[in-house]
Structure formats: C-alpha cells, structure tokens
C-alpha positions in Angstrom: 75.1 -67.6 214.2 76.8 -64.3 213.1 76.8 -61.5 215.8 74.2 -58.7 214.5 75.7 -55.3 214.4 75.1 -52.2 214.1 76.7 -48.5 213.4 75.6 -45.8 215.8 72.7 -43.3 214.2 72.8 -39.5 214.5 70.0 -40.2 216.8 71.9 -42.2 219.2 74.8 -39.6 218.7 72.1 -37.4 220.1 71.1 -39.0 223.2 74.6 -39.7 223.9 75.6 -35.5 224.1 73.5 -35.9 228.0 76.4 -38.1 229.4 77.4 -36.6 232.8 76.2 -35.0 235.6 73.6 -32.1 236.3 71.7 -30.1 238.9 67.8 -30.5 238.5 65.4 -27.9 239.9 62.5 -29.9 240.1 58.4 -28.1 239.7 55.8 -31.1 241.3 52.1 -30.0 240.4 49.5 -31.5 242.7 46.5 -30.1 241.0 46.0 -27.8 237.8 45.8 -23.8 239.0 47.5 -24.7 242.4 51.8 -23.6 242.5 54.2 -25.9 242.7 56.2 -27.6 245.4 59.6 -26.8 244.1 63.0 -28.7 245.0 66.5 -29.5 244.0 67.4 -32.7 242.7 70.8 -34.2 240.8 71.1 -36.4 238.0 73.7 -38.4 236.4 73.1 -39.6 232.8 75.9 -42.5 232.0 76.6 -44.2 228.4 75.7 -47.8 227.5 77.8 -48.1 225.0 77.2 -45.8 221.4 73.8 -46.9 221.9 72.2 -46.3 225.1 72.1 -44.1 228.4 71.1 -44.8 231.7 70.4 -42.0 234.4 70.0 -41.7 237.7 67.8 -39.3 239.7 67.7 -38.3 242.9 66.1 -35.8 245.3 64.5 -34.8 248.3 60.9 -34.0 248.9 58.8 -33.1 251.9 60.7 -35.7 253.9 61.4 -38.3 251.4 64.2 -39.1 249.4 63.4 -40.6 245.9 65.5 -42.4 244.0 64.9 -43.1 239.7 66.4 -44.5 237.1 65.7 -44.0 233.3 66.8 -45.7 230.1 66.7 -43.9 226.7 68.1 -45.3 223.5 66.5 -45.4 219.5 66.2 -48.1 217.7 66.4 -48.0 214.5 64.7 -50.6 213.2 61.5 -49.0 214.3 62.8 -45.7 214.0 61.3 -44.4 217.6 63.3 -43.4 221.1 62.8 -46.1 223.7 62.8 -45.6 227.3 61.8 -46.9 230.7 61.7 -45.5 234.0 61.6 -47.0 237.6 61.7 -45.4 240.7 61.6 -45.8 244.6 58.2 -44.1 245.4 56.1 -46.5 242.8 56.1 -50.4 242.1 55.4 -49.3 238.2 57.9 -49.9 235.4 56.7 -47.0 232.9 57.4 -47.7 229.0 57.8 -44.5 226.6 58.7 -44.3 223.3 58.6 -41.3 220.7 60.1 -39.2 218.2 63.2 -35.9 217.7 62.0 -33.2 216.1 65.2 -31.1 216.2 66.4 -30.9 220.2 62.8 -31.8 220.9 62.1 -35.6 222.5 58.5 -35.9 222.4 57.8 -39.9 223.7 54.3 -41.3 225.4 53.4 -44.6 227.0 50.3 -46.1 228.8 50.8 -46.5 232.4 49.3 -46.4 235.6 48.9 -43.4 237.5 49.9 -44.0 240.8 47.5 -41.2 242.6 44.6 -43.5 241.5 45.8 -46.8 240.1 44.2 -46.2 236.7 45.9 -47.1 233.3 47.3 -43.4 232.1 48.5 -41.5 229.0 52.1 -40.6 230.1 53.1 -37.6 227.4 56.9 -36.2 228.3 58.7 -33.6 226.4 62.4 -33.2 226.6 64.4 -30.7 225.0 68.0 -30.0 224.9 70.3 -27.1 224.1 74.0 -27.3 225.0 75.1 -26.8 228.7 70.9 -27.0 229.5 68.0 -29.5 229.6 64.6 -29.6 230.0 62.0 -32.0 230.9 57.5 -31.9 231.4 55.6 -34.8 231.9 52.1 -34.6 231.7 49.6 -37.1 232.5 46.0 -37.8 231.2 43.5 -40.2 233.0 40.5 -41.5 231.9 38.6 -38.4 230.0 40.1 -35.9 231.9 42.2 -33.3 231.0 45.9 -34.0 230.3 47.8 -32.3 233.2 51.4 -31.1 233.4 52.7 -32.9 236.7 56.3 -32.2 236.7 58.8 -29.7 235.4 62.6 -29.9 235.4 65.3 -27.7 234.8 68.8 -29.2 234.5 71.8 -27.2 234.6 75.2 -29.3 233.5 77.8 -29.8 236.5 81.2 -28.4 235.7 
C-alpha cells in the first residue's frame, strides 16, 4: 500500500507561525456583568511536523495550578481547522473545528460544560498578528445566552 502524502497548505503554513513560547494574561468570567479574575499564565506552542502544533498551557489560579494541552492543525480534505483540548481541572476532551478568515480562527464544538454537566456550544475566536495573539471562548448552554468565559492575551517570549 503506497504511503499517502501530502504538501503543506498555506493554512498549515499559518498555524505553524505560533511555534514557540509566550506570556498569557489570562481574563476568567464567572458570570456576565461581574469583572474578571485576572492572572498570568505561559504557553508553549510546538510543531508536529508541517502539519500540526501542539501547545501547552499553564497557570496559576486562586490556589490551583492548571495544566492544558491543545492540538490545532487543518485538514484539507474537509477544508476546516481541527483541534482538541484537554486539561487538568476537567475529565472532558473538547473537539473544535472551524474556519480562517484572514488572522481570524473562528472554530466551535459541542461539549460539556463542566459548571453544570450539560452538552455545550463551545464558540472560540483566535486571532493573530505578528509578535501577539489573542484568544475568547464563549460558551452557550441550553437556551441561554452565549457567554464570553475567557479572554487571553499572549505576548511572544524573546
């Protein structure tokens, strides 16, 4: 059986320009009006190959240290992003996927929310410009509202 192969895609040429490390100030909304707890984090974004990264997150909050890791590549036979993420304070496995529009990485996934165990509508929006990032997930349960539950800033490392 011949070894399928492909060429790298200005998309994945894209997701490939986050490789290395940056600091992450980090917005947590608990409820919508109330102001956020805010706190330093760090991330390191690593290549899979042409194809893929892999990232880890980490910070501190209120006493806990949590620990994440995402996956983001394209594939390009379904012409979407792909990603997962995994971390420390949930025993979910969260699946994304979306579309670039410009520096602009729109992706959404069902999941469960872990403040009430319901299935979710995970929206997250990243967009990046050069030295920065930045990243919102927002979360809608049920027929509520969608809500903005995280922010993040990330400055590149020198």
């Amino acid at each position: 059986m011949a070894a399928l192969h492909s060429s790298p895609t200005p998309q994945h040429a894209w997701l490939q320009r986050a490789a290395g490390s940056w600091y992450v100030s980090c917005a947590y909304y608990a409820a919508p009006g109330q102001p956020p707890i805010k706190v330093q984090g760090s991330e390191t974004v690593s290549r899979v190959g042409d194809f893929w990264t892999i990232s880890t997150f980490e910070a501190d909050m209120m006493g806990s240290h949590i620990k994440g890791h995402a996956t983001l590549g394209f594939d390009p036979i379904a012409q979407k992003f792909v990603g997962t993420w995994i971390d420390s304070a949930t025993p979910h496995l969260y699946r994304f996927s979306g579309s670039l529009d410009g520096n602009r990485l729109e992706m959404s996934g069902e999941n469960i929310d872990p403040a009430s165990g319901k299935p979710a509508m995970y929206r997250s929006v990243e967009v990046r410009d050069g030295q920065q990032r930045s990243f919102s997930l927002h979360v809608k349960v049920g027929d509520q509202a969608e809500f903005n539950v995280l922010k993040y800033t990330y400055t590149r490392k020198p």
